[in-house]
C-alpha positions in Angstrom: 8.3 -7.9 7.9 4.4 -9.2 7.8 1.6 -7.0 7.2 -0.8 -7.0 10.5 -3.3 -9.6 10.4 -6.4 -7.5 10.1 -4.5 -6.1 6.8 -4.0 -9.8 5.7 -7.9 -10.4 6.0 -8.6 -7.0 4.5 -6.5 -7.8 1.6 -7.9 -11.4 1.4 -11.5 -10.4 1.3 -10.4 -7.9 -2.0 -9.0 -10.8 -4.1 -12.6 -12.6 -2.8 -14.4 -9.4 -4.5 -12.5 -9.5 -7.4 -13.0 -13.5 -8.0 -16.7 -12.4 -7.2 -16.7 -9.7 -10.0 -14.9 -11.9 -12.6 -17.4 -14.5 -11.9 -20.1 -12.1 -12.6 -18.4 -11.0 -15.4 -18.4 -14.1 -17.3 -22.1 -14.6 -15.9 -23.2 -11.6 -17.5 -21.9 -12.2 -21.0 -23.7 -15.6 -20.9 -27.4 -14.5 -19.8 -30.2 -12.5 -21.7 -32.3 -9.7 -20.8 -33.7 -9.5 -17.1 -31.2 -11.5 -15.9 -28.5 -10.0 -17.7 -29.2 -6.5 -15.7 -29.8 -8.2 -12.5 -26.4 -9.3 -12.7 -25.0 -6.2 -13.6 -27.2 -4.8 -10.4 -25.5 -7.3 -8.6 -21.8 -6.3 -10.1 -22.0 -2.6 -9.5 -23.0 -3.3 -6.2 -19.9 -5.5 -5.3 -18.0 -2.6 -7.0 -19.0 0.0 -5.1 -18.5 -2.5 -1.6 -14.9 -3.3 -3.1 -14.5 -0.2 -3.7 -15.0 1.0 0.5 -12.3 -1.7 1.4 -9.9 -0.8 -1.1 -9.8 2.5 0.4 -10.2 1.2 4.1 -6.7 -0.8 3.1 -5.0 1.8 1.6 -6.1 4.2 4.9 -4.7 1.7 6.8 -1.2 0.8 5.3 -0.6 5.4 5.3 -1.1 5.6 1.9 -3.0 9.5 1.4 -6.6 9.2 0.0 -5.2 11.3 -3.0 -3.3 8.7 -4.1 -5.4 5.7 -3.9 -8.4 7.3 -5.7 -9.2 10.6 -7.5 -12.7 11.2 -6.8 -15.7 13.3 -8.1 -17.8 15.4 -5.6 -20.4 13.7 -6.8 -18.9 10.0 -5.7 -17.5 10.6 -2.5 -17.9 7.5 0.0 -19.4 7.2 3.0 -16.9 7.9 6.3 -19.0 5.9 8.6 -18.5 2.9 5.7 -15.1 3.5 5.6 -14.4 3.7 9.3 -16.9 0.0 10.3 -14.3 -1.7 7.9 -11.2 0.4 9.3 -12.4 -0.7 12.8 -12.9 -4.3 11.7 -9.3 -5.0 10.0 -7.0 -2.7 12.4 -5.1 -4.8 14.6 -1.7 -4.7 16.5 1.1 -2.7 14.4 4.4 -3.6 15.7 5.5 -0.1 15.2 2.9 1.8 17.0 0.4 -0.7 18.9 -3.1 -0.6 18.3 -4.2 2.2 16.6 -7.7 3.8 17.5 -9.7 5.6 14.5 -12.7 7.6 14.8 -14.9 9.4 12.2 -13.2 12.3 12.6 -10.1 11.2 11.7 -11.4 9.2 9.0 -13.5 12.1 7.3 -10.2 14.2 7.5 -8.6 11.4 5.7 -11.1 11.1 2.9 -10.6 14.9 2.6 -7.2 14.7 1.9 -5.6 15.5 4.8 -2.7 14.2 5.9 -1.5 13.6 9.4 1.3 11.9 11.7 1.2 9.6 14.6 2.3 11.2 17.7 2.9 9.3 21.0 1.0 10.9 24.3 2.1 11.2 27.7 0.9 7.4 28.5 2.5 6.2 25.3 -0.7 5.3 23.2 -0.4 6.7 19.9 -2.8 9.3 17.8 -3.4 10.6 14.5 -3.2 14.4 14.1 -4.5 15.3 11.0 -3.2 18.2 9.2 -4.3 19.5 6.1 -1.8 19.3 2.9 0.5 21.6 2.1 0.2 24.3 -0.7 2.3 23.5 -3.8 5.2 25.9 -3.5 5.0 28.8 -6.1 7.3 28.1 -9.4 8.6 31.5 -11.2 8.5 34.0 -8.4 
């Protein structure tokens, strides 16, 4: 079965960033000086924007934010980021209709949480977060 088409355009714009960021790449080894760190301004910037939508996808397709990224608390990304490009890509899901996100959801997300959807009374379905399990104690 075909991914949704918001995670076809979401996908489609990465390989775009990464074409972007080779280009740059070669760009930078070529140049001198002042332009050679405006470029890498320029690449660092596209990584850190790649770097929102890689996460976005991987949020959308179920995959838990521990295992797309590890992160440093120093490095975490910005929810409301997350959630514009979230909102932008999510389209009908054949297995559970459109799916609404809200910053909530997404921060518990980015926290490591982990949920399930459950259907409601009128059939629409929601995300309840809930956080991750502790690892089971070995030896005891």
């Amino acid at each position: 079965m075909s991914k949704p088409i918001g995670l076809q355009v979401l996908k489609a714009k990465i390989r775009g960033f990464q074409a972007s960021g080779s280009t740059i790449s070669s760009r930078i080894t070529k140049s001198e000086k002042d332009r050679k760190n405006r470029l890498w301004n320029e690449k660092r910037a596209l990584g850190v924007h790649c770097r929102a939508h890689l996460v976005a996808y991987g949020l959308l397709r179920g995959v838990p934010y521990d295992q797309i990224e590890k992160c440093a608390p120093n490095n975490k990304l910005n929810p409301q980021v997350v959630l514009d490009i979230m909102l932008a890509h999510n389209g009908w899901d054949p297995k559970r209709g459109y799916i609404k996100y809200d910053l909530d959801t997404v921060k518990g997300l980015l926290e490591g949480k982990v949920g399930k959807w459950v259907k409601q009374a009128n059939g629409m379905p929601v995300w309840q977060l809930e956080s991750p399990q502790a690892a089971p104690e070995v030896g005891v």
